[in-house]
C-alpha positions in Angstrom: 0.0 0.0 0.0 2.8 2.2 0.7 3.9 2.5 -2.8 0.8 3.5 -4.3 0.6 7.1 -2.1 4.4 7.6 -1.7 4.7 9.8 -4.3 2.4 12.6 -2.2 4.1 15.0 0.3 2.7 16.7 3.8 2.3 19.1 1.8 0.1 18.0 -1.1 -2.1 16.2 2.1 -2.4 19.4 4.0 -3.7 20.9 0.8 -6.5 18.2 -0.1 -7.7 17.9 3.7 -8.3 21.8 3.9 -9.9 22.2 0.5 -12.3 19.0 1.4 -13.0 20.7 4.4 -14.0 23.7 2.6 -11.0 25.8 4.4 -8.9 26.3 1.5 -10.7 27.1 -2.2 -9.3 24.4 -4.6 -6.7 26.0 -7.5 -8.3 27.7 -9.9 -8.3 25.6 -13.8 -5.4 27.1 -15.9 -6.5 29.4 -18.6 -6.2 27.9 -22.1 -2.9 29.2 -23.4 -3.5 29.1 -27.1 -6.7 30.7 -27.0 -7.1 33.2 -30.3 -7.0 36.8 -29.2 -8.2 40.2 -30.5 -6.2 42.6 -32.4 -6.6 45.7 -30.2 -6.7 48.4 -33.5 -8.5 46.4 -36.1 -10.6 44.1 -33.4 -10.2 41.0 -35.9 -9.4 37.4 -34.2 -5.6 36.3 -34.6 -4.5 32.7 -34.1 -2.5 32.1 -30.9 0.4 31.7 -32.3 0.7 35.1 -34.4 3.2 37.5 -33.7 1.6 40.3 -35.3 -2.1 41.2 -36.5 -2.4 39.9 -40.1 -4.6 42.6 -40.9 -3.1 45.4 -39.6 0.4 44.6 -38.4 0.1 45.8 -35.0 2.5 43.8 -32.5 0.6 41.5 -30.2 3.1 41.4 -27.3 5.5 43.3 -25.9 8.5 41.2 -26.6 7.6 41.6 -30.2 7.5 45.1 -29.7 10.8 45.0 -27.8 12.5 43.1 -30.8 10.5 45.8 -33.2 12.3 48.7 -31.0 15.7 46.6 -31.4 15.4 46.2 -34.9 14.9 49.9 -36.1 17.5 51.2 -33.7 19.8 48.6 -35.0 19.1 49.8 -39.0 19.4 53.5 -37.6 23.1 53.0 -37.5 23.4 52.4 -41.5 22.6 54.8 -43.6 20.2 54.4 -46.6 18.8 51.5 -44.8 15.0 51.2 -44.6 12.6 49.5 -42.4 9.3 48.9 -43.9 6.7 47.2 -42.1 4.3 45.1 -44.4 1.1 47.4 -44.7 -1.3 44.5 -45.3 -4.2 47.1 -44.4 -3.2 49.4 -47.2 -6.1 49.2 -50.3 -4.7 47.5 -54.2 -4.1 50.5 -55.8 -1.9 52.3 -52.4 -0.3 49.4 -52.4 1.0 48.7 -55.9 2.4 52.6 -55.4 4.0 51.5 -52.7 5.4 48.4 -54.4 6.7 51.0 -57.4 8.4 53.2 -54.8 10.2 50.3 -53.6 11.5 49.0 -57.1 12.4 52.5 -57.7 14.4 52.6 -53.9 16.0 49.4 -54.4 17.6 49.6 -58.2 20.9 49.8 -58.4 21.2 48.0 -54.5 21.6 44.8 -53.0 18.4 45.1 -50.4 17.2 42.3 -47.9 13.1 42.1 -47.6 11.5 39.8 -45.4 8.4 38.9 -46.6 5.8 36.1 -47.1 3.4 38.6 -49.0 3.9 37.0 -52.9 3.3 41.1 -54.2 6.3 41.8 -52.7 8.3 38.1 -53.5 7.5 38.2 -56.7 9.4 41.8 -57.4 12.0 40.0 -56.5 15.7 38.7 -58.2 16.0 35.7 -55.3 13.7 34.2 -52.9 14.9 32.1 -50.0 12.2 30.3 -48.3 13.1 29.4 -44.8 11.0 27.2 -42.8 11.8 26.4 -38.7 15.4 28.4 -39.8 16.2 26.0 -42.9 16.4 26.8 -46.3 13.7 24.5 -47.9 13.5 26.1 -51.4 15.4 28.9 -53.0 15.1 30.9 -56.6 13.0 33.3 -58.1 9.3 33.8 -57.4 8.2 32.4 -60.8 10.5 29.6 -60.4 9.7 28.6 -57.0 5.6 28.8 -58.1 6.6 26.9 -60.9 8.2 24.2 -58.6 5.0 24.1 -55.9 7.2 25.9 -53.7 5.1 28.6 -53.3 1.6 29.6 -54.1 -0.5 33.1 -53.8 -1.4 35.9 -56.4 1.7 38.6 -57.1 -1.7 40.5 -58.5 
């Protein structure tokens, strides 16, 4: 008989004894951690797992935001270098002026974009994909499509 309750301390038998008793409330339940949340600017529902608001971009936590901050003072320390957040919220035709104003920024340069909008991908001259920090595929847009590497409208 021993072995069967060995494995519980004074402790845990203090604890069960006063909440039987009604002296102690029992633990509350955890909260589900991967419960989808609400963007707090656009108010759509986000998976748990997102980092930022699909729609809208904003940062869900503050470690993101904290890396965000660390990022743009790190690029403030070369010059001509840019830090454009995707602006998934922004209507076709803003957009596809945006998307010029790039092209236009970026001749001439070599220029990293981290993406995984195809509009932008497909602009362009190399596409890594990366998937858990491995290179799974690698080419242009149009070859990588070609391939089933990728899929999505460059509209």
């Amino acid at each position: 008989m021993l072995s069967v309750y060995s494995h519980l301390s004074n402790e845990d038998i203090d604890r069960a004894v006063l909440e039987r008793n009604g002296i102690r409330k029992p633990p509350e339940p955890e909260t589900r951690l991967m419960a989808a949340r609400q963007c707090r600017r656009c108010m759509k529902i986000i998976p748990p797992t997102a980092s930022f608001c699909a729609t809208c971009g904003l940062p869900l936590t503050e470690e993101v935001l904290a890396s965000l901050r660390e990022l743009m003072a790190f690029i403030e320390g070369y010059p001509g270098a840019a830090l454009l957040l995707q602006p998934s919220a922004l209507d076709a035709e803003t957009e596809r002026t945006v998307r010029a104003s790039l092209r236009d920024l970026r001749k001439g340069k070599t220029t990293l974009v981290v993406s995984h909008h195809p509009q932008v991908l497909a602009d362009a001259d190399r596409v890594i994909l990366l998937e858990k920090g491995q290179i799974t595929a690698e080419g242009t847009y149009w070859e990588l499509e070609e391939r089933g590497s990728i899929s999505g409208n460059p509209g």
